[in-house]
N, C-alpha and C positions, 0 to 999 in steps of 0.2 A: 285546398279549401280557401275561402276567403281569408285575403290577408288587411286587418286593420291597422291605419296608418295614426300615430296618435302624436299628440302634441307632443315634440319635444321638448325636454331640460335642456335649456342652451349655457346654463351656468349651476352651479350645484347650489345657490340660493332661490334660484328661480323658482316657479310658485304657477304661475299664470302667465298668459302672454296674449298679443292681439296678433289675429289672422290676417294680415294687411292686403295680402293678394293672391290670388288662386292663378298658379301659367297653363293649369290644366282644365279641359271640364270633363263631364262625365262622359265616357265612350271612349276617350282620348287613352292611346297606347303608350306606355313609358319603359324605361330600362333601366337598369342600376345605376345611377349616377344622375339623372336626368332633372333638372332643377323642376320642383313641382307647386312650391308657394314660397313667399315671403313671410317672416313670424316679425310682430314686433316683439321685443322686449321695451323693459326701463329706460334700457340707454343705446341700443342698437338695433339694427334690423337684419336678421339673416335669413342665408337662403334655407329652404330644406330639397332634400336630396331623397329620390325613391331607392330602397335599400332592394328593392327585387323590381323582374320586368313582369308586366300583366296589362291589366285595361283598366283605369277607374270607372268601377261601378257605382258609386253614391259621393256625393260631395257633403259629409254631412253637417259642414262649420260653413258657414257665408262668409265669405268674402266681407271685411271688413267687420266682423265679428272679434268685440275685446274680451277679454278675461276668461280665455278660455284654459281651463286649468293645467299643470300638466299630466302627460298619459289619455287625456280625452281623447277619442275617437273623433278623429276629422275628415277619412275618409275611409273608401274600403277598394282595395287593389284586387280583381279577380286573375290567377292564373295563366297561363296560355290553357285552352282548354274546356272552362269553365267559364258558363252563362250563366246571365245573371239569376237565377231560379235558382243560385246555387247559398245566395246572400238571403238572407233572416228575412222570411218575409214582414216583422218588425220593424219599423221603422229605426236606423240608430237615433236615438237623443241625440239633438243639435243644443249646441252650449248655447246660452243662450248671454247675451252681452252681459254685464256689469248694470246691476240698477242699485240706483241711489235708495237708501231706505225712506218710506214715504214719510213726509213731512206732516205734520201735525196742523190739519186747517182751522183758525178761529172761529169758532161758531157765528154763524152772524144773530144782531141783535131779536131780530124779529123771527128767528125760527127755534121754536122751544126743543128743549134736551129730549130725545126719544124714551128716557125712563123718567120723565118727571111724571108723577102720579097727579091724578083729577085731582086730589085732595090737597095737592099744594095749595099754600096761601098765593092768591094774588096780586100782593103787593107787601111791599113794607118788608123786614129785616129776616135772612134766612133761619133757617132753623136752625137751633143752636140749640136743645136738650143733648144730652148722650146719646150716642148710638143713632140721632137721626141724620140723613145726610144734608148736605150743604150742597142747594145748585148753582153752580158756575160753569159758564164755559172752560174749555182748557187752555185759552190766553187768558181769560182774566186770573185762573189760578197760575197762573209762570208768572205774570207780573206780580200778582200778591208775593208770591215766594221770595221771587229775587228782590222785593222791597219789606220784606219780611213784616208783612200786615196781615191780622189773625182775619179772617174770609168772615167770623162769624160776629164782627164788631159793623162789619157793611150789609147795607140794605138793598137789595137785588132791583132795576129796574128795567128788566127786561122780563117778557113775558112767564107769569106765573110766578112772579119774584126770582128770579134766575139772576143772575149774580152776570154782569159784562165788564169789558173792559173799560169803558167810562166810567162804572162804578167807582173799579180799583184804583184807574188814575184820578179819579176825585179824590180819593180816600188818601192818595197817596199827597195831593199837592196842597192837603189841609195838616199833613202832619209831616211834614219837611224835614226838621229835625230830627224827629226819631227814622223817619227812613234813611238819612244821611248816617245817623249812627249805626244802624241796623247793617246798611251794606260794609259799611266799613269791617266792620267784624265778622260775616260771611263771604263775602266776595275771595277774601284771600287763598282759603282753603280751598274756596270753590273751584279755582282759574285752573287747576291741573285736572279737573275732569268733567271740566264743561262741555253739557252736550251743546252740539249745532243749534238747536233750538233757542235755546241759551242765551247763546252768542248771537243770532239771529234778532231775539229781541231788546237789545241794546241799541238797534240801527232803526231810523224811521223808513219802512215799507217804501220801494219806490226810489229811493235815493242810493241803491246800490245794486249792484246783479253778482250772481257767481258764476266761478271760474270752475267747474268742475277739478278735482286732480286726475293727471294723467297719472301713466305709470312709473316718471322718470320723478314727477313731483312726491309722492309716497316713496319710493325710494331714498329718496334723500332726506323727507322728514322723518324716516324710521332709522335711519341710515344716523343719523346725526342727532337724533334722540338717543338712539343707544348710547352714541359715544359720551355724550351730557351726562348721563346718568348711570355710568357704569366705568368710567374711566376718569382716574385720580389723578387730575392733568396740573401742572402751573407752566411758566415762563419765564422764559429769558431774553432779553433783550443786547444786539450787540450793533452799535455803529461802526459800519463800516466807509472807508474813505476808495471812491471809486475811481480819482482822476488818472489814477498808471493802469488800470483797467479800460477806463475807455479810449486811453493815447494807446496801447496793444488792439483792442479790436479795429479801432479805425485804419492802423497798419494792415493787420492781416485781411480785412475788407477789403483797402486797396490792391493786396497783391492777388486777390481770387480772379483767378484766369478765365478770359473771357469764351463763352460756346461759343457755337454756330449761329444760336439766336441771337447773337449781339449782347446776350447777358452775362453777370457774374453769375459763376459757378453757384458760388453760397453767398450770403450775407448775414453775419452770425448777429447774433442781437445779445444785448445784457442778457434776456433771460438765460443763452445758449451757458453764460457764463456763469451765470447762479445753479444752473442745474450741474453742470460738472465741478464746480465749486463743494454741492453739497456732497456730490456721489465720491468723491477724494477726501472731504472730510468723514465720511462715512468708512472710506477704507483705512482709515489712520486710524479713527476709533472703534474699533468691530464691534465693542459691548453695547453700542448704541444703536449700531446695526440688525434692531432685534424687535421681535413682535411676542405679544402673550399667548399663551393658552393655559387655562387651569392648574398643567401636571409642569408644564416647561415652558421655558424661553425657546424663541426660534432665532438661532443665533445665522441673519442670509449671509452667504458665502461672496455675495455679487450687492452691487448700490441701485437697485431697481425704483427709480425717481421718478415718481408720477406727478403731472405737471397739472393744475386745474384749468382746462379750456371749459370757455362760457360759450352755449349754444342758446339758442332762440328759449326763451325760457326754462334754463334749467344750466346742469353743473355735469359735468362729467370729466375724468382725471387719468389722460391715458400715459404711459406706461413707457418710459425711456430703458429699458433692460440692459444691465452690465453698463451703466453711463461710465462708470470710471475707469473701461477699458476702451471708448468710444472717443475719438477725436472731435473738437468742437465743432469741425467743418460738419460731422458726422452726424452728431446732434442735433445742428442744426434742421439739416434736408431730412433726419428722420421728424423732428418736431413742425414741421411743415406737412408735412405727411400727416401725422396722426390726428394733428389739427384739424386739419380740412374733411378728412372722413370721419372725424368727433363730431365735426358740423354737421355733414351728410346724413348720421345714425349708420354707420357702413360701419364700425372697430368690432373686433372678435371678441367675444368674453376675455378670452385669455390675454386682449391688450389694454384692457382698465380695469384689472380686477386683480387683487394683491399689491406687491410692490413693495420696498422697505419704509422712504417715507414720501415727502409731496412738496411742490413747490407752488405758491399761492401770491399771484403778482398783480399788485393794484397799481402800480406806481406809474404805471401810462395815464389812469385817471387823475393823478397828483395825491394819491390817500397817502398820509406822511408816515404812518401808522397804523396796524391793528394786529389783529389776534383770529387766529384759523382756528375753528375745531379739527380735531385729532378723526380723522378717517379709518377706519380700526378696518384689519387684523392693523396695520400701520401703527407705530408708535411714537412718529413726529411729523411735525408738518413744519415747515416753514413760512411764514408773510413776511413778503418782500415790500417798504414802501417806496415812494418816490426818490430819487437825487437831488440832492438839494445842495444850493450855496451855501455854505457853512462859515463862520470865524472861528478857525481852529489853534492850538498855539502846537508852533513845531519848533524846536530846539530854542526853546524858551521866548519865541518873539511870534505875536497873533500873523496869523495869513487866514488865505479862503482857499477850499478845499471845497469839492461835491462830497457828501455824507448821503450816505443809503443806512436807513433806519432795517435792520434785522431783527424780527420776535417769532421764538423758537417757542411750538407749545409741546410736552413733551409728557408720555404716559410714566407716571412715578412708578408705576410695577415694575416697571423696564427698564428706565433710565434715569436714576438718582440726579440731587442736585451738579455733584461735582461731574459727575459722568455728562449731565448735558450741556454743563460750561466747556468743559475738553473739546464738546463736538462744535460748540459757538466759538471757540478761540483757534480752532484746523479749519474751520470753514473763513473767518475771517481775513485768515493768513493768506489762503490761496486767491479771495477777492482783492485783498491788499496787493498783493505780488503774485500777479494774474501769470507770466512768465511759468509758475510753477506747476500749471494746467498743461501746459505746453511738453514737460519731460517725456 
């Protein structure tokens, strides 16, 4: 019988995905293994694989088709054997893209409300007894709102005394004061569940355009909402002094033995050193090497440091596994790696998804300082800022030293105050006396 081929779950959050490319069309024979389309996801793109051999008989997702949920049917695989007479003569449902919810169009001035009745007044201040209604368009009532002016104090002049948005900003820039008062005291509440429309009408028409979100942009806003608002975070801050760190990498740099291309092997960078930094203070302090769930702590066996690469508008945080059993050289050529196919949308679920915590590094831009949100299930993240020339006092007389600014944010269900210092003062140590990376 027909066999239906359906959207797959590429990650156990997954939800929906975009049909990016179809390598097959209808008629075309395949076999178990045989690559058959590309799926986007959030943050990757993979391939899929036909699980039995037959003949595609219906393509029923196009090509370039987003949001299509998972388990949807997106194609139908016949048999050896079986013609097509054998498929539903039904058409399958094709998913059908992702549509924005329709927007709310401003009535224009000269075309009167479909329920205004003959017996409206035509002209002059709307009705205002009980129980009768008030005509306005649906912009001039969102600007009354957000300037919190009663509809039934204005006088309508738009057809059949209909109430416009001229009206309300008249109404509005004769009483200045109380609408400055007015928003001050709803605005605030408002701002956590403002709809689009909303927000829309704050901006003059014309002077802006939107950006639709994709799927990697929702992601990360949902992604990073959760953690806002569901994770009991603070921070710690620790300075570190990187100049015996950077006279050891400049060494081992030099000694990286040259290929066949006439290149170094590796060339390790600061960051190589911050991530194996964190992943050794991480095995020094195991209690902080830990994620929540409801019933338990997940206390990881391994320092699994995922590193945030910036890709063409968006964030993705792939995944250095067992760093603290990994050699710097090692780290490095894999964080080259992950890099470059983070760019691409090429990484597996399973290499930017979990991990114990993150490493988050501005300090090629010169940012001296800031503060990461907490990427959950994870329970710490680190920001790395810039190195900087410092006046530091060393055995009691000032000198200059590079200072790299360290702020730790760390989830309090996890990792108490003293417990996240332990982890900032073994992390410190091993950037101080980089040598100890090396055992």
């Amino acid at each position: 019988m027909p066999i239906e081929i359906t959207m797959p779950a590429l990650s156990p959050t997954m939800e929906e995905g975009n049909l990016a490319k179809w390598h097959v069309k209808e008629g075309d024979s395949v076999s178990a293994g045989d690559i058959i389309a590309e799926i986007e996801t959030d943050k990757a793109t993979m391939e899929v694989e036909a699980v039995d051999e037959g003949t595609i008989a219906k393509i029923s997702v196009d090509e370039g088709t987003q949001g299509v949920k998972v388990n949807a049917v997106i194609a139908v695989l016949l048999e050896e054997g079986e013609d097509a007479g054998a498929v539903d003569a039904a058409p399958v449902p094709k998913a059908e893209p992702e549509k924005a919810a329709p927007k709310e169009e401003p009535a224009k001035a000269e075309t009167p409300a479909i329920d205004v009745v003959a017996e409206a007044p035509k002209a002059g201040p709307a009705p205002t007894k009980d129980g009768e209604r008030i005509f306005a368009s649906p912009l001039a009532r969102r600007i009354a709102e957000q300037n919190g002016i009663d509809l039934k104090t204005i006088s309508g002049s738009g057809p059949h005394g209909r109430i416009v948005k001229a009206d309300v900003e008249g109404k509005s820039a004769t009483s200045t004061a109380k609408s400055e008062t007015t928003q001050t005291s709803t605005t605030a509440p408002m701002a956590a569940a403002m709809s689009d429309d909303k927000v829309l009408a704050f901006y003059e028409e014309g002077k802006y355009e939107t950006l639709p979100h994709d799927g990697m942009r929702r992601a990360i806003a949902s992604r990073l909402t959760e953690s806002a608002q569901t994770i009991p975070s603070y921070n710690l801050t620790m300075e570190c002094e990187l100049d015996a760190m950077l006279k050891l990498r400049s060494e081992i740099n030099a000694s990286a033995p040259i290929g066949d291309d006439d290149k170094p092997a590796f060339k390790i960078s600061v960051n190589d050193f911050i991530i194996k930094a964190m992943a050794l203070a991480l095995r020094d302090v195991p209690m902080a090497n830990a994620s929540w769930t409801s019933d338990a702590r997940i206390l990881h066996k391994h320092s699994d440091v995922g590193v945030a690469v910036a890709i063409p508008d968006g964030l993705i945080t792939p995944i250095v596994c067992e760093a603290e059993l990994k050699t710097l050289s090692a780290i490095s050529m894999e964080m080259k790696d992950l890099a470059k196919r983070a760019r691409d949308m090429k990484l597996a679920p399973h290499e930017f998804q979990g991990g114990s915590t993150a490493v988050s590094n501005l300090g090629m831009f010169g940012v001296a300082n800031f503060t990461s949100i907490i990427n959950p299930p994870q329970a710490s993240i680190i920001s790395i800022g810039a190195g900087e020339k410092r006046a530091v006092v060393k055995d009691g007389a000032l000198a200059v030293a590079t200072v790299m600014t360290a702020t730790f944010a760390f989830d309090h269900r996890v990792i108490d105050g003293a417990l996240g210092g332990q982890l900032g003062v073994a992390f410190k140590k091993y950037i101080e006396n980089p040598m100890g990376m090396l055992v």
